[in-house]
C-alpha positions in Angstrom: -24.7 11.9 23.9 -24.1 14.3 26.9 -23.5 17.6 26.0 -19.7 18.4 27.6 -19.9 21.7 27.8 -22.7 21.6 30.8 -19.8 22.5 33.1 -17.8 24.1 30.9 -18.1 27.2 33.6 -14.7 28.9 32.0 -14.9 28.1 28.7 -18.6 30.2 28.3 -17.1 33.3 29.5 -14.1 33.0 26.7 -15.6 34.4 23.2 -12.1 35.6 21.7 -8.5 35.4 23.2 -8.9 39.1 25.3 -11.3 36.7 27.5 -9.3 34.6 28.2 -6.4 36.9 29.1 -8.6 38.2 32.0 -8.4 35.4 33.8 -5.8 34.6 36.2 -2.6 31.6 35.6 -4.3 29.8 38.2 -7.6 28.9 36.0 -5.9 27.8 33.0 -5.6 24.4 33.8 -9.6 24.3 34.2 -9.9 26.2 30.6 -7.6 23.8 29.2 -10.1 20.4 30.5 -12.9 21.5 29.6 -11.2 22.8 25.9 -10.2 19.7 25.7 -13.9 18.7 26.3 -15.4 20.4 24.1 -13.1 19.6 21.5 -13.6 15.6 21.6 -17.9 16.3 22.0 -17.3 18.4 18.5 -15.5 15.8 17.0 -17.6 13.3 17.8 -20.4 15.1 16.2 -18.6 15.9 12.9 -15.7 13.3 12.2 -11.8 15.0 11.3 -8.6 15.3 12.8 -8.9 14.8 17.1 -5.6 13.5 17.8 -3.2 16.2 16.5 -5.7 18.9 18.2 -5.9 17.3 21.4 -2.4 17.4 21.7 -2.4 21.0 21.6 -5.1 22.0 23.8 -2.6 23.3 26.7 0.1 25.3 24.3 -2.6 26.4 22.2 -4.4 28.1 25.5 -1.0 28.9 26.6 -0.3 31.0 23.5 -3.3 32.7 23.4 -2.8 33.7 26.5 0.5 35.1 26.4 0.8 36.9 23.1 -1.4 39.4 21.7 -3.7 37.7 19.2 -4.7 38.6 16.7 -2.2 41.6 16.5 0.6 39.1 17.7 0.6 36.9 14.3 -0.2 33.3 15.5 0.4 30.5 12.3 -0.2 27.1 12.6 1.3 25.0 10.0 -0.8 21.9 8.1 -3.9 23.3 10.4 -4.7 19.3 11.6 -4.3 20.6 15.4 -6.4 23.9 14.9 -9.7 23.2 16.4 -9.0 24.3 20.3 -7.3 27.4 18.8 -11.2 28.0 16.4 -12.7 27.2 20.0 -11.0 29.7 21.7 -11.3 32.3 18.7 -15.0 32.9 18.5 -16.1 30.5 16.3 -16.8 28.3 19.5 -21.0 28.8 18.6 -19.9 27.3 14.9 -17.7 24.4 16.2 -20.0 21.5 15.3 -20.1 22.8 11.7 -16.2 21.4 11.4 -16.1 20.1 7.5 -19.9 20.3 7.3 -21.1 22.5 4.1 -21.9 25.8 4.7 -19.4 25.0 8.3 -16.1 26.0 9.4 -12.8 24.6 7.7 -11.1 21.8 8.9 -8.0 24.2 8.5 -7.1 28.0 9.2 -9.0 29.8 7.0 -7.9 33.6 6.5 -11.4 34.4 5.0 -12.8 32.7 8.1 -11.3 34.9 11.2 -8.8 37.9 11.7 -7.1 34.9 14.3 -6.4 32.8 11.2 -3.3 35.2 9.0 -2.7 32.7 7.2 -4.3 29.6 4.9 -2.4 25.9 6.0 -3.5 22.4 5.0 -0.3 21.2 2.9 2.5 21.2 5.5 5.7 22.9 6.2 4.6 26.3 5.1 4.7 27.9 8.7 7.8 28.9 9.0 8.4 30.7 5.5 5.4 32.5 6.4 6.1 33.7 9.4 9.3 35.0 7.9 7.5 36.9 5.3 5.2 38.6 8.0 7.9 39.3 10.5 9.3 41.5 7.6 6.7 42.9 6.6 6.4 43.8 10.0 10.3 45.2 10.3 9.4 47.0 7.0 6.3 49.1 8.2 7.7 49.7 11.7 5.3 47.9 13.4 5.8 46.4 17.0 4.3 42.8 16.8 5.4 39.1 17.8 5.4 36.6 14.6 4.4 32.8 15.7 4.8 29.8 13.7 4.3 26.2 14.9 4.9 23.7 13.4 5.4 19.8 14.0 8.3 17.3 14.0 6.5 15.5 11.0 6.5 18.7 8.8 10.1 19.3 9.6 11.0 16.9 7.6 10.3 18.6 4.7 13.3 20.6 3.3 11.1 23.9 2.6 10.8 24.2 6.6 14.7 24.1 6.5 15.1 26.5 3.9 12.8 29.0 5.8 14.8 28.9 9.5 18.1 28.8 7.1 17.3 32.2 5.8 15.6 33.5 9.2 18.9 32.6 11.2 21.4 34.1 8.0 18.9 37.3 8.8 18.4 37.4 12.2 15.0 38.5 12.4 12.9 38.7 15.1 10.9 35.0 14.3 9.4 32.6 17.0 9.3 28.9 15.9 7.3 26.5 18.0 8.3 23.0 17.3 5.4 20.6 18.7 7.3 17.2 18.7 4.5 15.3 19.1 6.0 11.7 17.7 9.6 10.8 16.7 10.8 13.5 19.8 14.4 14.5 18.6 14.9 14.9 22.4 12.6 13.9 25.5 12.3 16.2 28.2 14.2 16.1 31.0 11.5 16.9 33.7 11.7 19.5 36.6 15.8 20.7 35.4 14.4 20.5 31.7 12.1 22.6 32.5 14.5 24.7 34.9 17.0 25.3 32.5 14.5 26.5 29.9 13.1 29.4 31.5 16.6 30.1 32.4 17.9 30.0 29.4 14.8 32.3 28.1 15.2 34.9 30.3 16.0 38.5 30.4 19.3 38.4 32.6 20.7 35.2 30.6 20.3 37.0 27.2 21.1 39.9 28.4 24.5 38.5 29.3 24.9 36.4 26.6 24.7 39.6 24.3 27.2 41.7 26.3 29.7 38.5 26.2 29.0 38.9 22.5 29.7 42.3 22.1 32.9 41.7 24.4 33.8 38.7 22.0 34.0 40.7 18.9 36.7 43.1 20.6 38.9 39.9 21.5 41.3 38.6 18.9 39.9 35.9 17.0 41.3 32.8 18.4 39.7 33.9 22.2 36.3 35.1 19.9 35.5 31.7 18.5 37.0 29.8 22.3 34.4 31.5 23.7 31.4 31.2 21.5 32.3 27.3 21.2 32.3 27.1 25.2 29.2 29.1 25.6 27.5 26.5 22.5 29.1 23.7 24.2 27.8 24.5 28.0 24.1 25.0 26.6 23.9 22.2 24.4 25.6 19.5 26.7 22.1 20.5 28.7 19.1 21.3 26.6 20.6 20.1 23.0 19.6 22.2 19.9 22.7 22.0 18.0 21.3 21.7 14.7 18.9 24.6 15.1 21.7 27.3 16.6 23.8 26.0 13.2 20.9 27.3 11.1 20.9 30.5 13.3 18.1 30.2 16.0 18.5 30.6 19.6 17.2 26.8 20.9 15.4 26.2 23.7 14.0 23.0 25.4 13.0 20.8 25.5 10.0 21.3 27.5 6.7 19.7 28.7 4.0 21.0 26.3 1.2 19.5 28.5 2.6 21.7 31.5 0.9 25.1 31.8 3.5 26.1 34.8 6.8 25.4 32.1 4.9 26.5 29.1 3.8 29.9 30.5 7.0 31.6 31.5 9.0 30.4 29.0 6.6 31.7 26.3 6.7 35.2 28.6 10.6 35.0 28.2 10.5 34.4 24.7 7.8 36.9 23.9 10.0 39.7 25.3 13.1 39.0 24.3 14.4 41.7 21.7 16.7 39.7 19.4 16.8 37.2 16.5 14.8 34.0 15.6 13.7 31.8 18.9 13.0 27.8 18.5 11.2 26.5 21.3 11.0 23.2 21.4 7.6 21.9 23.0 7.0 17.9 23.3 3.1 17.1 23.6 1.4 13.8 22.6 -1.0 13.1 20.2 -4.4 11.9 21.4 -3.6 13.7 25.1 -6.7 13.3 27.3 -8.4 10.9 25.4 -7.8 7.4 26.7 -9.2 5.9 23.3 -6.7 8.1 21.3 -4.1 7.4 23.4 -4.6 3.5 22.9 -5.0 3.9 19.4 -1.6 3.4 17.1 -2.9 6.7 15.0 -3.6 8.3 18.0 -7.2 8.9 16.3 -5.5 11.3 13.9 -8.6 11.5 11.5 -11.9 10.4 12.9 -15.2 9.8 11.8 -18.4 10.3 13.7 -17.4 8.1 17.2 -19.1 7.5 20.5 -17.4 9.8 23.4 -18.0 7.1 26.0 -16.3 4.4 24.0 -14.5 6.1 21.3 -15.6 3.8 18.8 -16.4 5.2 15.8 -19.6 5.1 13.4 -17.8 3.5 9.9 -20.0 3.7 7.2 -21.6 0.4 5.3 -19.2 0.0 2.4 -20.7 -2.1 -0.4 -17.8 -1.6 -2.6 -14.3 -1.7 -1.6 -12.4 1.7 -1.7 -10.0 2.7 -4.8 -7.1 3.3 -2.4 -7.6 -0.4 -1.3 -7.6 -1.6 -4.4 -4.8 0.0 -5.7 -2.7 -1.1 -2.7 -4.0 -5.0 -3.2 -3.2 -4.7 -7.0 -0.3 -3.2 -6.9 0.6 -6.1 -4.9 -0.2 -9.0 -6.8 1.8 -7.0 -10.1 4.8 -7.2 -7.0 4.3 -10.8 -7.0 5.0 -11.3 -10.4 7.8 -8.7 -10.6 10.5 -8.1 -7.9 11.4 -5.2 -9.6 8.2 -3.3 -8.5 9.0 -1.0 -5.4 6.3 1.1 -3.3 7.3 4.8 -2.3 5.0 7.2 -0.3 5.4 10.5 1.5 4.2 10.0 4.9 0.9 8.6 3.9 1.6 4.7 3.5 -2.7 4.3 5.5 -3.5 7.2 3.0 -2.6 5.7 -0.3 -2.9 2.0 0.1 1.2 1.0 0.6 0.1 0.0 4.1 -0.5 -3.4 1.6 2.2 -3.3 0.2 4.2 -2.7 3.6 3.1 -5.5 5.2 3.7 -8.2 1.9 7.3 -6.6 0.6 8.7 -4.2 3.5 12.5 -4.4 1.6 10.4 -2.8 -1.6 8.4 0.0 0.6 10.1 3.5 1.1 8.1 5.9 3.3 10.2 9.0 2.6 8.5 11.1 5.0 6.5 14.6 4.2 9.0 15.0 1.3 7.0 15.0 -2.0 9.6 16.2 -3.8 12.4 13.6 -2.9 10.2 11.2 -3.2 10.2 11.9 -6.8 13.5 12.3 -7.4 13.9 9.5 -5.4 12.0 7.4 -7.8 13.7 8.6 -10.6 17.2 6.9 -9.6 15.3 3.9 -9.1 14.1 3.6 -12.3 17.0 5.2 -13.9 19.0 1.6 -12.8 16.1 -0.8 -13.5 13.7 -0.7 -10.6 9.6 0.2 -11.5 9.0 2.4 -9.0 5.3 3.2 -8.1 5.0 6.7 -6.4 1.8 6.6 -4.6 1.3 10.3 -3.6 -2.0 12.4 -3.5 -2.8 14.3 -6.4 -3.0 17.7 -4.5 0.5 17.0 -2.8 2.3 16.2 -5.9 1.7 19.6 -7.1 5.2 20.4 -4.7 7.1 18.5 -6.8 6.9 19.7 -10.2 10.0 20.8 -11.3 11.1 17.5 -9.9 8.2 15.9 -12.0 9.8 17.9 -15.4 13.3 17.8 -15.0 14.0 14.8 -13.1 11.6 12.0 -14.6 9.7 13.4 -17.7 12.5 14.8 -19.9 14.9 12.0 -19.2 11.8 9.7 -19.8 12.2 7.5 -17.0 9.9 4.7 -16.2 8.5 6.1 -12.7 4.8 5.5 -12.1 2.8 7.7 -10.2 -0.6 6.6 -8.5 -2.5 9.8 -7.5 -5.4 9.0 -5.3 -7.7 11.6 -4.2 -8.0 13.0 -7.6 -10.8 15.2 -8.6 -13.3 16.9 -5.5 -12.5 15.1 -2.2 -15.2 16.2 0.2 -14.5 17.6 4.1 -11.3 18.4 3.3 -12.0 20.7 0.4 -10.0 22.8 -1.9 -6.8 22.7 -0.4 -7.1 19.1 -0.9 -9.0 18.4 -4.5 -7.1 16.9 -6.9 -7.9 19.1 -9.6 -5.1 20.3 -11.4 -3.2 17.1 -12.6 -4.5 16.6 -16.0 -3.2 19.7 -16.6 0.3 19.5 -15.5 0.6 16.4 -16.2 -0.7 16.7 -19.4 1.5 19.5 -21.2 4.8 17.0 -20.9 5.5 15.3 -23.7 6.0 10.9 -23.5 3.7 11.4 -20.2 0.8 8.3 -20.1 -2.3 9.2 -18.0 -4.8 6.9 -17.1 -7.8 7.8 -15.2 -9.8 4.9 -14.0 -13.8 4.8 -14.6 -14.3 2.0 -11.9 -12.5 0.2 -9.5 -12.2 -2.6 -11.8 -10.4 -0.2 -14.6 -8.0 0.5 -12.0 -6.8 -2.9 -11.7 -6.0 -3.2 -15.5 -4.4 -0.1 -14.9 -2.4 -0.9 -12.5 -1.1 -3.7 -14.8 -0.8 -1.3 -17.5 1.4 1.0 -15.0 3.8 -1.9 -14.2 4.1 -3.1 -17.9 4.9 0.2 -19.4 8.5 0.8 -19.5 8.7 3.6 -22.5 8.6 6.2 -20.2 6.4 7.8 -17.1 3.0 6.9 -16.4 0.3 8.1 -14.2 -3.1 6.8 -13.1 -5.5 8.4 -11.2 -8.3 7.6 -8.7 -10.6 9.4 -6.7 -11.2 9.0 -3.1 -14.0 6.3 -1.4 -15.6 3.5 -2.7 -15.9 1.7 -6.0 -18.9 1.1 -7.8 -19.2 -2.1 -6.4 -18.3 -3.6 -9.8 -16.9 -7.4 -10.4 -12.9 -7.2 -9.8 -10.6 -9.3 -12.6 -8.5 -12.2 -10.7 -5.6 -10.4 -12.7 -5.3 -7.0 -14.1 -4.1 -7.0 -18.0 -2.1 -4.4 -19.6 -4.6 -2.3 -21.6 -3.8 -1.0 -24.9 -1.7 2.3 -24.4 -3.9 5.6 -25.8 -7.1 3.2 -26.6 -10.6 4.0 -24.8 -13.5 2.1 -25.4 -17.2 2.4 -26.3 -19.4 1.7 -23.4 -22.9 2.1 -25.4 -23.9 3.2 -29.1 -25.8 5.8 -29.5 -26.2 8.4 -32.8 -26.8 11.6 -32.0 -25.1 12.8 -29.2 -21.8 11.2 -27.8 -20.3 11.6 -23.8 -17.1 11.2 -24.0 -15.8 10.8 -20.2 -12.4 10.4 -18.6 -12.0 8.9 -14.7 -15.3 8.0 -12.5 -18.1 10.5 -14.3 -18.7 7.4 -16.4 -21.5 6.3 -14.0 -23.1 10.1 -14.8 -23.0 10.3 -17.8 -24.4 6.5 -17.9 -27.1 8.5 -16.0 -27.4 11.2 -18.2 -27.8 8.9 -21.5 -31.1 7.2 -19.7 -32.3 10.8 -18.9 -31.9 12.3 -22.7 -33.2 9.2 -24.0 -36.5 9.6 -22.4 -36.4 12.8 -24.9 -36.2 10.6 -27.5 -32.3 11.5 -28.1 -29.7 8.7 -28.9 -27.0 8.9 -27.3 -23.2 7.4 -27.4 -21.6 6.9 -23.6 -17.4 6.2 -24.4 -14.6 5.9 -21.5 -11.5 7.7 -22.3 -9.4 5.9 -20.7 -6.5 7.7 -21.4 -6.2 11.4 -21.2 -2.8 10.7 -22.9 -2.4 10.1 -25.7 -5.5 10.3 -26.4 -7.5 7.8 -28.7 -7.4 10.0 -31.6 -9.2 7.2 -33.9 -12.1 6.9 -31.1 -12.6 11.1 -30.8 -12.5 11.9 -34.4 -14.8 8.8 -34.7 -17.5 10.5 -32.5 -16.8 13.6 -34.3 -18.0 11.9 -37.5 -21.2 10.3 -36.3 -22.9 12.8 -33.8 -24.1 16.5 -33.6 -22.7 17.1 -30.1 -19.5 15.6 -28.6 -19.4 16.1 -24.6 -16.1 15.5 -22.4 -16.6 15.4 -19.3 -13.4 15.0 -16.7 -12.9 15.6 -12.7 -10.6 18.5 -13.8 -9.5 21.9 -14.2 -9.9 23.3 -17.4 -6.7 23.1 -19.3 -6.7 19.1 -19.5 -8.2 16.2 -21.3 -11.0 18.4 -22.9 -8.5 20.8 -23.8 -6.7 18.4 -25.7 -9.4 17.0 -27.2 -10.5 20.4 -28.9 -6.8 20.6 -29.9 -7.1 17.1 -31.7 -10.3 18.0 -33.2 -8.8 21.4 -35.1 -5.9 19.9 -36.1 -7.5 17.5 -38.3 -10.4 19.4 -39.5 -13.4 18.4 -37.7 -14.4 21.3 -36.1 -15.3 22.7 -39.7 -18.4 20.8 -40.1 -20.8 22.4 -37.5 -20.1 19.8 -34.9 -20.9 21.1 -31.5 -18.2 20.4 -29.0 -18.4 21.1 -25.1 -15.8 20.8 -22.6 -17.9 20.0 -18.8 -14.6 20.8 -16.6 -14.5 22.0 -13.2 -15.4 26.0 -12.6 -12.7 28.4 -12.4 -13.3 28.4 -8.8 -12.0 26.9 -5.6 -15.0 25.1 -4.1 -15.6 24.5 -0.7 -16.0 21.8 1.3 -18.8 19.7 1.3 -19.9 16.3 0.7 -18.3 14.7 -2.5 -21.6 14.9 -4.4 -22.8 17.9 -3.4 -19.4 19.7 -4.7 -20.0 17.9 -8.1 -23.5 19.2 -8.7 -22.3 22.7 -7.5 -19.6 21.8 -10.6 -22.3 21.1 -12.6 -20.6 17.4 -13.5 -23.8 15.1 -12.2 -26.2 13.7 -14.3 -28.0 16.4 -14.0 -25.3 19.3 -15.4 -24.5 17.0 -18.4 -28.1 16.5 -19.5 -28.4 20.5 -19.3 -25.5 20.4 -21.2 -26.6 18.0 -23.9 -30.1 19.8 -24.0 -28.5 23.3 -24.9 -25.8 22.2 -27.2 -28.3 21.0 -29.2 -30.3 24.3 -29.0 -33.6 22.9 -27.3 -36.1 24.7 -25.6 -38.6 23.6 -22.9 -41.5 23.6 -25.1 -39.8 21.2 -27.9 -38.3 19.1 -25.1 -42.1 18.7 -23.6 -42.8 17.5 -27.3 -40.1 15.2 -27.4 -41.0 13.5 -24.2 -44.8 13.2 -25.0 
């Protein structure tokens, strides 16, 4: 592959932002090309999120450029479109280390560069941010502008709404960059779009329009509110905006966010003006200068390892189809049977595997949008009048609907399922994205079933188990990537609620796991019994309720009981210890350890290289084993021999 930064002759003179402010209007189109460059050879290299970035490249070199970074506070909300701004904030040397261990975040990182002031990955966080900062700033008398962009997607989240609701009710000094890269709540209007906004930016205009107010508030009432509706109703007939001025931003746009000669003087406008919270309203497209991302329906929003030329990309060998696609296929079939069964996702129908179920029963499919929270809710009415709702959301983005989760489903027991995918360490995307914590919340309500699945096969009798369960909520979980490559069941059947199983006998040390560790600690019993130790390998199943009669069986017949779970501490293990001293059987001298993850947020890497880091490979539960049952390297050496 051609390195594309050969003739990147602007782009090597740019380290940080103050480079780039040295050169004249007139070369930014040129930095902007070959940004764009070296963003799509990067990609190629290291697989993530192109299409969202490439969108950006011109408002990202356009902000840069006009505010003061990184004393100007520049935010960018979810992080997918943050590579050209890492490119242009001297990480450019680093760039092909995207997701990589050891490499840069696919996200804004604060730990990673002054330019980043704040962590994004889950979306809609932007603007309440940049709220926080721009009082901060107010607070300590400092002179700085505050910048938060965010996209039409995450707008559709309520907390985005509740942030620019309180900005406007306190007029602070806030700039909000909506990048309406795909639903477009207005097109532009080309050359008198474009005209209007810089008019309506500018100096003299607000300058006016805050004498006239000043003027209006000396005029009896009914003249006061004539004029302020004919001033509203002049500037929106043009540019639109209403809904933002009602939540007390000044609206402007919309505007061409591929244009450098709109984008620049409207963000110089904007930047200087002295009053109250600004929404600019930029329309880009995803994919932008990339004819294979533009073709593409997902405007290659997350890519693998493709070639530049072509654009086609390097998909791994799969010999085992992926847990997400066989939840969707199961869930499905269960559909089939029961036209009760409806499908809701927020905004990730691809991510989750309700593409499937889309496509067969679109009347039963509810994308709700990037609203985690409704969607739960949502759920709950449906079950609460007879539907069996499956709510397909990521583990990591359920964690923003809790309360919903306790209040709205759990204490009136109400039949939702949930189907968390990407539970336990996900890889590139790292710990902003893990599902970690689930067990754990999840596992404190009372009436709550939790499955975790130990194989792709598991997951279809899960599945069934999900959709036959009608006591109360349920939730099964399943990482992210392939199966073992396992023989699927023509049917899933309801398993036994709270009842593991025993996968092989052993007598002197017994693995108990819960979710996919299964095929470790199947690992791990081969490895201790070349030390001559027998060992017992049992699959949870269920981290509620727990099979109490299984546990306190293993308790009985072994020296050392071993859970082992893809989760924080706080979860299955911890209620296993519970079980185990409320009926006695820690008083005997059996020796009980919990393999959780660390009390740490681990960083991206490769899936398996963030589970040995955890210590939950083969390897960590052997050392586990080893020293539970106090052995040394000398008697292990005997052992072997």
């Amino acid at each position: 592959m051609p390195d594309l930064r050969d003739d990147a002759r602007l782009l090597d003179r740019i380290d940080i932002p103050r480079d780039l402010r040295a050169l004249g209007e007139s070369e930014l189109r040129q930095v902007a090309d070959e940004l764009r460059d070296e963003m799509i050879g990067a990609v190629a290299v290291t697989g993530g999120h192109l299409g969202a970035g490439l969108g950006v490249v011109e408002l990202t070199v356009a902000l840069h450029y006009v505010f003061d970074t990184p004393h100007d506070r520049l935010i960018w909300d979810v992080g997918h479109q943050a590579y050209p701004h890492k490119i242009l904030t001297g990480r450019r040397d680093r760039i092909r280390t995207l997701r990589q261990g050891g490499g840069l975040s696919g996200f804004t990182k604060r730990t990673e560069s002054e330019y980043d002031p704040f962590g994004a990955a889950h979306s809609s966080t932007s603007i309440s941010a940049g709220l926080g900062m721009a009082v901060a700033r107010d607070l300590q008398g400092e002179k700085r502008s505050v910048i938060a962009v965010i996209g039409d997607g995450a707008m559709s989240a309520g907390m985005a709404y509740e942030a620019m609701n309180n900005a406007g009710a306190m007029d602070s000094r806030l700039i909000v960059i909506l990048n309406d890269n795909d639903m477009s709540i207005a097109p532009p209007v080309g050359a008198m779009s474009a005209y209007l906004a810089r008019a309506i930016s500018g100096r003299t205009y607000l300058s006016v329009r805050e004498a006239l107010k000043r003027i209006s508030k000396a005029l009896p009432a009914y003249f006061a509110g004539q004029a302020a509706r004919t001033e509203a109703f002049a500037r929106n007939f043009w540019t639109g905006g209403s809904l933002f001025e009602d939540l007390g931003f000044y609206y402007i746009g919309p505007i061409d966010g591929h244009d450098l000669d709109h984008l620049l003087p409207v963000l110089k406008n904007v930047r200087d003006a002295p009053n109250g919270p600004i929404l600019v309203h930029v329309v880009t497209q995803k994919g932008k200068g990339y004819a294979p991302a533009e073709a593409a329906t997902d405007k290659y929003h997350g890519v693998v390892k493709f070639d530049v030329a072509t654009g086609k990309q390097a998909k791994a060998q799969s010999h085992a189809p992926s847990y997400t696609k066989v939840f969707g296929e199961s869930l499905v079939t269960e559909a089939a049977k029961d036209d009760r069964i409806v499908g809701i996702t927020a905004a990730m129908p691809a991510g989750t595997g309700l593409d499937l179920f889309q496509k067969a029963y679109p009347k039963r499919f509810f994308d709700v949008g990037i609203a985690e929270q409704h969607a739960v809710t949502f759920a709950a009415g449906l079950a609460a009048d007879g539907m069996k709702p499956f709510a397909a959301i990521y583990s990591t983005f359920l964690q923003r609907a809790y309360d919903q989760i306790v209040h709205d489903v759990a204490i009136q027991k109400l039949p939702v399922r949930f189907a968390l995918d990407r539970a336990g360490l996900v890889g590139a995307d790292g710990p902003t994205h893990a599902g970690s914590f689930d067990l754990a919340y999840l596992g404190c309500l009372p009436d709550f079933v939790i499955m975790a699945a130990a194989d792709e096969a598991e997951l279809v009798h899960m599945v069934a188990t999900a959709a036959a369960h009608d006591d109360g909520p349920s939730a099964l979980r399943y990482p992210r990537g392939d199966g073992e490559g396992v023989a699927l069941p023509e049917a899933g059947a309801p398993l036994e609620i709270g009842r593991g199983r025993i996968v092989s006998e052993g007598s002197t040390i017994a693995l108990l796991s819960l979710g996919t560790r299964l095929a470790e600690c199947r690992k791990a019993a081969a490895e201790l019994a070349r030390f001559g130790l027998s060992v017992t390998v049992a699959d949870a199943r269920f981290a509620k309720p727990i099979d109490s009669d299984l546990v306190l069986r293993l308790a009985r017949e072994h020296e050392v009981l071993i859970t082992i779970e893809e989760g924080a501490a706080g979860g299955f293990g911890a209620h296993v210890l519970q079980l185990l001293a409320r009926h006695g059987a820690l008083d005997r001298g059996l020796k009980v350890r919990s393999m959780v993850l660390p009390d740490i947020f681990i960083d991206h890497d490769s899936p398996a290289a963030m589970y040995e880091k955890a210590g939950l490979d083969s390897r960590g539960i052997v050392a586990t084993a080893i020293q539970a049952m106090g052995l040394d390297r000398a008697t292990l050496s005997r052992l072997r021999a």
